[in-house]
Backbone as CSV, one residue per row, in Angstrom:
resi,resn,N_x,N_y,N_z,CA_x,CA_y,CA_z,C_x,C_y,C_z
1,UNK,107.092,104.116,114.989,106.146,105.010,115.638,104.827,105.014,114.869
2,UNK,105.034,104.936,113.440,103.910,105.755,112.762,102.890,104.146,113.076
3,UNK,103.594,102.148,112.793,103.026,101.473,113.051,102.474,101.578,114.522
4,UNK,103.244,101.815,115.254,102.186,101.755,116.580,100.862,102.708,116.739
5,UNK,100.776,103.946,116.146,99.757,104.943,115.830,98.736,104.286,114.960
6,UNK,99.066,103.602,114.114,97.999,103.131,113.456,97.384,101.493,113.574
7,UNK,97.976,101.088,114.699,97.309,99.647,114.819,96.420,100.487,116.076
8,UNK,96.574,101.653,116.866,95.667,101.989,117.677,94.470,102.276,117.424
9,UNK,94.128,102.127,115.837,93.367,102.420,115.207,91.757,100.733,114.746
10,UNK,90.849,100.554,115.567,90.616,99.339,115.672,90.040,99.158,114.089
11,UNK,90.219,99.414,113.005,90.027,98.881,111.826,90.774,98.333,110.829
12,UNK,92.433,98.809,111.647,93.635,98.506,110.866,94.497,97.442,111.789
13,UNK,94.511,96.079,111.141,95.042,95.126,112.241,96.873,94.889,111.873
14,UNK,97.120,95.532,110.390,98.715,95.008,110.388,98.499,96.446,109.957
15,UNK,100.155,96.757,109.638,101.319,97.695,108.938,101.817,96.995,107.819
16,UNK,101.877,97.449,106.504,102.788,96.811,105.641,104.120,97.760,105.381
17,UNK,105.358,97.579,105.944,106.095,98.402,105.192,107.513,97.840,104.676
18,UNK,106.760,97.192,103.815,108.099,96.859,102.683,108.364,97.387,102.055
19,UNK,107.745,98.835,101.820,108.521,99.717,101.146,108.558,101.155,101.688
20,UNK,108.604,100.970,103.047,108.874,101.887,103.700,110.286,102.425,103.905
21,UNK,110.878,103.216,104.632,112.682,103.656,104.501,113.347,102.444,105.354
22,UNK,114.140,101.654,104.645,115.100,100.739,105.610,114.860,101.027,106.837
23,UNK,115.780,102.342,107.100,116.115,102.328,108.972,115.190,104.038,108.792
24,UNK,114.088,103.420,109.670,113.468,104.059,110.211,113.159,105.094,110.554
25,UNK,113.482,106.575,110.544,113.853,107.845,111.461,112.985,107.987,112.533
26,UNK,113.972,108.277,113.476,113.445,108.545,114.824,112.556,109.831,114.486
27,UNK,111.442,109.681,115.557,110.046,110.982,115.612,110.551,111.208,116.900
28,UNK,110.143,112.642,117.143,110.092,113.440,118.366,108.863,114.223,117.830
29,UNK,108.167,114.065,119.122,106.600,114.689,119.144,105.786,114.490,120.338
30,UNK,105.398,115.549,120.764,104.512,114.996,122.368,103.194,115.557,121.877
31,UNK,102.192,115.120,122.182,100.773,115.107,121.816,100.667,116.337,122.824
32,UNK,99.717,117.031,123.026,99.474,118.513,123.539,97.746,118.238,123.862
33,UNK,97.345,117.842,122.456,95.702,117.432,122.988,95.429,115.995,122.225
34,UNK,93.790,115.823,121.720,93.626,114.663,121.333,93.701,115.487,119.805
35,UNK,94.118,114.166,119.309,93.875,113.857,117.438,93.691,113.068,117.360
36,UNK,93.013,112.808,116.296,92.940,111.540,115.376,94.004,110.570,114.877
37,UNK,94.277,109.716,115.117,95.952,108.731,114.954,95.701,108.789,113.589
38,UNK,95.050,108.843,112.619,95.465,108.831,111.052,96.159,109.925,110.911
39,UNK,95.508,111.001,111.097,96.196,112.376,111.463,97.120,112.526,111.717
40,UNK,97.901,112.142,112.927,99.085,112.740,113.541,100.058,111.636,112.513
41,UNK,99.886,110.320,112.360,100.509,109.207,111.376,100.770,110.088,110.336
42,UNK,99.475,110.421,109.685,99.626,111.307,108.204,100.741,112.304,108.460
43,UNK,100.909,113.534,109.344,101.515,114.203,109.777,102.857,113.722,109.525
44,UNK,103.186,112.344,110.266,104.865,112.293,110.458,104.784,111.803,109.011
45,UNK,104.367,110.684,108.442,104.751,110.162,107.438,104.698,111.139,106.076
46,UNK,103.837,113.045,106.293,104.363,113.334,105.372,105.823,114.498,105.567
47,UNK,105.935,114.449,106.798,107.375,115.245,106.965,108.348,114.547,106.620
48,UNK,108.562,112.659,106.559,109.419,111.575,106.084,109.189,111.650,104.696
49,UNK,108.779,112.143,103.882,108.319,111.820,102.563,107.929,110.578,102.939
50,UNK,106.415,109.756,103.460,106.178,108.677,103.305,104.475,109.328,102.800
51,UNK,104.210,108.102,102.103,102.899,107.942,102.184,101.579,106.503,103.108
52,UNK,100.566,106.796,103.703,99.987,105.890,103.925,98.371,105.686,103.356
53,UNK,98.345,104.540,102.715,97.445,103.660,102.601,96.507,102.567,103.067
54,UNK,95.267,102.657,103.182,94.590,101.447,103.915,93.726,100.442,102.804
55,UNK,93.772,99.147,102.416,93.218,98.110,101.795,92.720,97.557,102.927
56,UNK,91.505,97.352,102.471,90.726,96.091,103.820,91.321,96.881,105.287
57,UNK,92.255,95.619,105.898,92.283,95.874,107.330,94.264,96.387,107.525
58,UNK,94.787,96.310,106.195,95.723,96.809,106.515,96.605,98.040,105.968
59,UNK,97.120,98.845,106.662,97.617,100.095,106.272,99.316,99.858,105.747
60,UNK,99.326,100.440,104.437,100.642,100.517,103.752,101.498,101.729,104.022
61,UNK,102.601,101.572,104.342,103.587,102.496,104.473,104.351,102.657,103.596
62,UNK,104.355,103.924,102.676,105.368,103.943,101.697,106.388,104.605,101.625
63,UNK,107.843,104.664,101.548,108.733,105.561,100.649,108.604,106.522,99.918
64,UNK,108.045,107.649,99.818,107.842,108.160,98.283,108.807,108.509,97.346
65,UNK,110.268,107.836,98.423,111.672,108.225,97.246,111.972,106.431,96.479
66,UNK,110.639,105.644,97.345,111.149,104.114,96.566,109.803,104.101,95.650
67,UNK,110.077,102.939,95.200,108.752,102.090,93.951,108.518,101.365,95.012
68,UNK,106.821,101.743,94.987,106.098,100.320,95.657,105.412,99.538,94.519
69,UNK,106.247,98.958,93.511,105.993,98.207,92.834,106.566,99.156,91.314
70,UNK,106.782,98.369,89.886,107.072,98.943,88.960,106.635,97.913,87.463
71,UNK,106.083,98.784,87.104,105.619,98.404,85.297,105.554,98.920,84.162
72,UNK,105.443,98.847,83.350,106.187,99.618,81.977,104.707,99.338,81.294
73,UNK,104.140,100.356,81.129,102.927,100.299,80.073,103.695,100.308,78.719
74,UNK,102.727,99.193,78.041,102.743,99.643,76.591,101.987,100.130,75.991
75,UNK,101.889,100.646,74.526,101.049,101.553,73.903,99.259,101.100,73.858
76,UNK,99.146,100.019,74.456,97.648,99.385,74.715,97.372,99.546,76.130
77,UNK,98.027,99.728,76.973,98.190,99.742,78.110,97.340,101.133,79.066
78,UNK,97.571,102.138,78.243,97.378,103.745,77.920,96.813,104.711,76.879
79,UNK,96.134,105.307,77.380,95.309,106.391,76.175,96.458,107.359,75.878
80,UNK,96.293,107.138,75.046,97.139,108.813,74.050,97.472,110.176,75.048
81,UNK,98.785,110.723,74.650,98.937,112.048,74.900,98.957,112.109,76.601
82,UNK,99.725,111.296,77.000,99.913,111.910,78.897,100.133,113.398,78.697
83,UNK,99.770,114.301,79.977,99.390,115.239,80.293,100.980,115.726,80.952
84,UNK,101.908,116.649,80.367,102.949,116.855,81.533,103.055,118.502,81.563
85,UNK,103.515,118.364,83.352,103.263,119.518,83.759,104.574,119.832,84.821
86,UNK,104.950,121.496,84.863,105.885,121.692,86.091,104.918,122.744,86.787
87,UNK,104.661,122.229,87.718,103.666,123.169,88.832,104.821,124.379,89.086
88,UNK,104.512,125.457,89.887,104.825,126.257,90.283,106.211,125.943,91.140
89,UNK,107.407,126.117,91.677,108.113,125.215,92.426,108.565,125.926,93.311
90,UNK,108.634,125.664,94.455,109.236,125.494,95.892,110.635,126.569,95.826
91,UNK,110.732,127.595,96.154,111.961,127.733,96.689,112.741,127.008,97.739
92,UNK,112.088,127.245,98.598,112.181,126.795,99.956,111.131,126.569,100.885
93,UNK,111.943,125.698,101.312,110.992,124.877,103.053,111.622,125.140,103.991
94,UNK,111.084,125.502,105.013,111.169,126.251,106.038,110.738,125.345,107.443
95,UNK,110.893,125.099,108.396,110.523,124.649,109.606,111.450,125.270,110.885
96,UNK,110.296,125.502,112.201,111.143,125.587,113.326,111.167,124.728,114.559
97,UNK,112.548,124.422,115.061,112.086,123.643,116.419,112.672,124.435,117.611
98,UNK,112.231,124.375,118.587,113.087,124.879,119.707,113.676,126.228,119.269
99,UNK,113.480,127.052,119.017,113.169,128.291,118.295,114.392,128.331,117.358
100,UNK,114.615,127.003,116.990,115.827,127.679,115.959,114.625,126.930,114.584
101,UNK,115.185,128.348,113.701,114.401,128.213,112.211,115.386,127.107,111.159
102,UNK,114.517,126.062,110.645,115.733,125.343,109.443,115.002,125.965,108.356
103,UNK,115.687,125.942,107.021,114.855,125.612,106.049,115.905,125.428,104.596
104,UNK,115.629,124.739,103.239,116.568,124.280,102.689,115.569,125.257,101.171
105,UNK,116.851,125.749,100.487,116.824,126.354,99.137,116.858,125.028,98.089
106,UNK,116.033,125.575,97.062,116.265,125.118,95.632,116.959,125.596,94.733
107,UNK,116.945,124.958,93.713,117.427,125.942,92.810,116.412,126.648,91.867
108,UNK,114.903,127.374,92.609,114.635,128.080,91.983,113.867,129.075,93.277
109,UNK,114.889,130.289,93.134,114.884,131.124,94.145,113.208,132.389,93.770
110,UNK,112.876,132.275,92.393,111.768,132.667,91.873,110.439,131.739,92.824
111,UNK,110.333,130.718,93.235,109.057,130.027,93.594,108.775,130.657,94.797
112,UNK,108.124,129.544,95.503,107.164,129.916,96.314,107.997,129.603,98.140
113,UNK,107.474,129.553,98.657,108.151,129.390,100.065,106.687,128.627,100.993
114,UNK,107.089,127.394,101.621,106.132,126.833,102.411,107.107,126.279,103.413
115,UNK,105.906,125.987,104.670,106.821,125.757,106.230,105.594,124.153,106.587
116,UNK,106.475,123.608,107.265,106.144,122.233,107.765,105.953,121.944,108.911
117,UNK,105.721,121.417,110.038,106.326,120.931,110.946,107.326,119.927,111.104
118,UNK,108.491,120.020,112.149,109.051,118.810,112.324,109.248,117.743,113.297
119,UNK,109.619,117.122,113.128,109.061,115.525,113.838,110.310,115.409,114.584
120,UNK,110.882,115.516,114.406,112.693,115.500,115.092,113.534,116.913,115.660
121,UNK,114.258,116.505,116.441,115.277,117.669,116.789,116.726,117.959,115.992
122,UNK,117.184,116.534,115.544,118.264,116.709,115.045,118.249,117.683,114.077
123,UNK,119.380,118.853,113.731,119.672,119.092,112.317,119.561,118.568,111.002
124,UNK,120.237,117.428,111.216,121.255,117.090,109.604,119.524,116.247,109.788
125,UNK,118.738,115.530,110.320,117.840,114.409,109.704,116.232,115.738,109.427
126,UNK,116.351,116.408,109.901,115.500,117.525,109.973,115.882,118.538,108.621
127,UNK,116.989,118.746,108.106,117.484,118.915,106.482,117.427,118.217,105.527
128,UNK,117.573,116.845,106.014,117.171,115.652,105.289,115.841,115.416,104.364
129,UNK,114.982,115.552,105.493,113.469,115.600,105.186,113.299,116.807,103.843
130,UNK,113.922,118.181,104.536,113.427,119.320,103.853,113.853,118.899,102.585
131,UNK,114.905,118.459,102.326,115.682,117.992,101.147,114.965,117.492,99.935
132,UNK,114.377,116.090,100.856,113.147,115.442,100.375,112.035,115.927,99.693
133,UNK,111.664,116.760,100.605,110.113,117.106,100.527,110.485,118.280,99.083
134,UNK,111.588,118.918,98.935,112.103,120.006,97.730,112.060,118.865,96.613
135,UNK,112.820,117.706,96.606,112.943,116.844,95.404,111.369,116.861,94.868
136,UNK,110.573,116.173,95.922,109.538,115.581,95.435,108.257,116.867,94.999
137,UNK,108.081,117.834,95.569,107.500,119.020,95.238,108.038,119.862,93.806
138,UNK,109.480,119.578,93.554,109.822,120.349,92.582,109.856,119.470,91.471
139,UNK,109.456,117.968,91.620,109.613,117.023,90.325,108.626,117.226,89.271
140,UNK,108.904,117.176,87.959,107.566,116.987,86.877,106.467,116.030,87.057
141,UNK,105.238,117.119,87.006,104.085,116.138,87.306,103.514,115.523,85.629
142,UNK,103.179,114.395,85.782,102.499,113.342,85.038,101.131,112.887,85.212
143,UNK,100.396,113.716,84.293,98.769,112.973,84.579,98.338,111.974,83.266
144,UNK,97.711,110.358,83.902,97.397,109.934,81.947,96.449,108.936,82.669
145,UNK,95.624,108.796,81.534,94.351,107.398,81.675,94.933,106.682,81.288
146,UNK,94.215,105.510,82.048,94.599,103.795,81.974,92.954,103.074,81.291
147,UNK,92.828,102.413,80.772,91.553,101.808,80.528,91.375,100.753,81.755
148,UNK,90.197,100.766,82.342,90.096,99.869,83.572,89.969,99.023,82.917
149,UNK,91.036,97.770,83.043,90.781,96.534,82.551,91.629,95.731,83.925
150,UNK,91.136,94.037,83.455,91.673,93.682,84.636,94.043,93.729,84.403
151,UNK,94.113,93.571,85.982,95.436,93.546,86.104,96.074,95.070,85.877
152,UNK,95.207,96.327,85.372,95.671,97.752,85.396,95.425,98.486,86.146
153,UNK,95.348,98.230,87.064,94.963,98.571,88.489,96.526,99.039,88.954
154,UNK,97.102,100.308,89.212,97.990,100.641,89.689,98.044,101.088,91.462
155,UNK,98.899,100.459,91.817,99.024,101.066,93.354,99.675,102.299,93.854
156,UNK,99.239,102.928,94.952,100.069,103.959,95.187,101.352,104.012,95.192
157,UNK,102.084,104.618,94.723,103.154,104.803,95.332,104.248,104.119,94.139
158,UNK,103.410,103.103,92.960,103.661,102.451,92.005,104.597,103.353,91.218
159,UNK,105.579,102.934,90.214,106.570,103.712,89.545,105.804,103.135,88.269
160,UNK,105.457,103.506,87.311,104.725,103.702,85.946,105.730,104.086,84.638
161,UNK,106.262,103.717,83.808,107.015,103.485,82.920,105.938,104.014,81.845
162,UNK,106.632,105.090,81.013,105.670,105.276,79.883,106.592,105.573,78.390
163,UNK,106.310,104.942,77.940,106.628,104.881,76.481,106.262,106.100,75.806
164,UNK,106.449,107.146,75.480,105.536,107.677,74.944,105.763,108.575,73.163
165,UNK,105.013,108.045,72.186,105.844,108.193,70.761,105.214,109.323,70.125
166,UNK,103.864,109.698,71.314,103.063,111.240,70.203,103.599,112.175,70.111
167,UNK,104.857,112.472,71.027,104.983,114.056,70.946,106.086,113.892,69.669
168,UNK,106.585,114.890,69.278,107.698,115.771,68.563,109.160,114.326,68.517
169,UNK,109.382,114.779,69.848,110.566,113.687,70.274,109.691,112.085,70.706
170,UNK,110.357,111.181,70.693,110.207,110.147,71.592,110.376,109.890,73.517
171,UNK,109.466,110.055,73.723,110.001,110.337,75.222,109.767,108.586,76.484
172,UNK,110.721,108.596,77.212,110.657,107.437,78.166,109.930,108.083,79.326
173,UNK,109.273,108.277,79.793,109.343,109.400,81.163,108.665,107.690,81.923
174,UNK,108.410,108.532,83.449,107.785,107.435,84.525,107.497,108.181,85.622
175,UNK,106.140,108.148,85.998,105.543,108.870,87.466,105.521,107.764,88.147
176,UNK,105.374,108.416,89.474,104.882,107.015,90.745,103.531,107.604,91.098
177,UNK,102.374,106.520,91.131,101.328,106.981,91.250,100.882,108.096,92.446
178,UNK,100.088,108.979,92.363,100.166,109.578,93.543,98.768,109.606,94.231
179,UNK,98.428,109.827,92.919,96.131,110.356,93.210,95.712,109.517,92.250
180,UNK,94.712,108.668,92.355,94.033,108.063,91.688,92.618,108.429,91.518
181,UNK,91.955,107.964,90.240,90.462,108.285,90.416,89.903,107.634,89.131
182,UNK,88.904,106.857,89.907,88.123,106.093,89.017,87.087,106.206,88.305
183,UNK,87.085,106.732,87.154,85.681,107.085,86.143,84.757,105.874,85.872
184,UNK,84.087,104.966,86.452,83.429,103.704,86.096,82.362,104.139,84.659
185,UNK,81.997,105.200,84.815,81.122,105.030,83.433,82.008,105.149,82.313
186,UNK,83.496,105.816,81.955,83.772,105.916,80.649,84.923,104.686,80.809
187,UNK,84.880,103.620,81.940,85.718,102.786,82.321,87.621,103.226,82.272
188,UNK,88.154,104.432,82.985,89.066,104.674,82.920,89.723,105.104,84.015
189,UNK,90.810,105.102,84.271,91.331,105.342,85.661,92.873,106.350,85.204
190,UNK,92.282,107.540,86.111,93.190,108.771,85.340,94.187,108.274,86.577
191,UNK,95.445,108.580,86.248,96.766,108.701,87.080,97.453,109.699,87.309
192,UNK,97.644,110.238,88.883,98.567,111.705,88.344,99.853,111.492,89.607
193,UNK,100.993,112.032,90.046,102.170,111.730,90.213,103.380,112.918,89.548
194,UNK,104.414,112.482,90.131,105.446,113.178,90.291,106.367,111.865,89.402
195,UNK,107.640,112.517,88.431,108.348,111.612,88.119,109.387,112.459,87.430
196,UNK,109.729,112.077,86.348,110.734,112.358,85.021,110.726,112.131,83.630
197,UNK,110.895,113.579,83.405,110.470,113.331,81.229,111.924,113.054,80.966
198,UNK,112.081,112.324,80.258,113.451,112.039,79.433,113.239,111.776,78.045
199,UNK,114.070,111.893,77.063,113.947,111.581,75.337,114.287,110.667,75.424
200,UNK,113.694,109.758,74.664,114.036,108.162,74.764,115.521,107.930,73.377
């Protein structure tokens, strides 16, 4: 669905989704007025946990529970001291269809509560999602500079391996890129993402 929405789009001539979900989930959705097809695309692909991307003329479809690609910085690779953080977290997600209400608990009944729309009728693939969208909202965020050099150019959606020996402990952790942003005058490219701290 989400490829046919976005080749309607005359600047985007393919779909890449090799790292999109194997089998597919069915969308249920009837348009009501006009939108914008990035829009309503954006829409489903973020109730799937997917993300989309456009290079040149073609738009990437991602997984955000896969690696669209994976590399292991080493200590040259990266500036000192990644940034880690647990945002505020999700109790629960909430959505309604057909007036019945879903919504799926965490295990932290202290957070916050947000509602979605959904793309489907079924139950169990409509819990699925919520499921999803709790993992990836409640994961440790990871922010760190890269020195723009060539070949460090990370892609969305990229799984990032970090070594990291400043703190206290030794830690392995790894975000998947999420937001990028390019400082050209101090030549650095900050990274921020969702992942996992572990002691190495």
């Amino acid at each position: 669905v989400i490829t046919a929405i976005l080749l309607k789009i005359p600047e985007i001539t393919t779909v890449n989704t090799t790292y999109a979900r194997a089998s597919s989930p069915n969308v249920l959705w009837t348009l009501t007025s006009e939108r914008l097809a990035i829009t309503i695309a954006s829409d489903i692909a973020q109730f799937y946990s997917h993300l989309i991307y456009v290079v040149g003329a073609t738009a990437y479809l991602v997984d955000m529970l896969l690696n669209n690609g994976t590399r292991t910085l080493t200590e040259y690779l990266f500036f000192a001291f990644p940034k880690y953080q647990y945002k505020t977290p999700l109790a629960m997600v909430t959505c309604s269809y057909g007036g019945i209400v879903y919504n799926k608990a965490s295990a932290y009944p202290y957070g916050t509560t947000t509602t979605t729309d959904p793309y489907h009728e079924t139950q169990a693939n409509i819990e699925t999602a919520l499921t999803d969208i709790l993992a990836i909202e409640n994961a440790p965020r990871i922010a760190l500079d890269l020195p723009m050099i060539a070949g460090n150019f990370p892609k969305l959606g990229e799984k990032i391996i970090i070594p990291d020996t400043g703190c206290v402990a030794n830690l392995s952790s790894w975000i998947r890129a999420r937001k990028l942003q390019y400082d050209f005058i101090n030549q650095i490219i900050n990274v921020e993402g969702e992942g996992a701290v572990t002691q190495a």
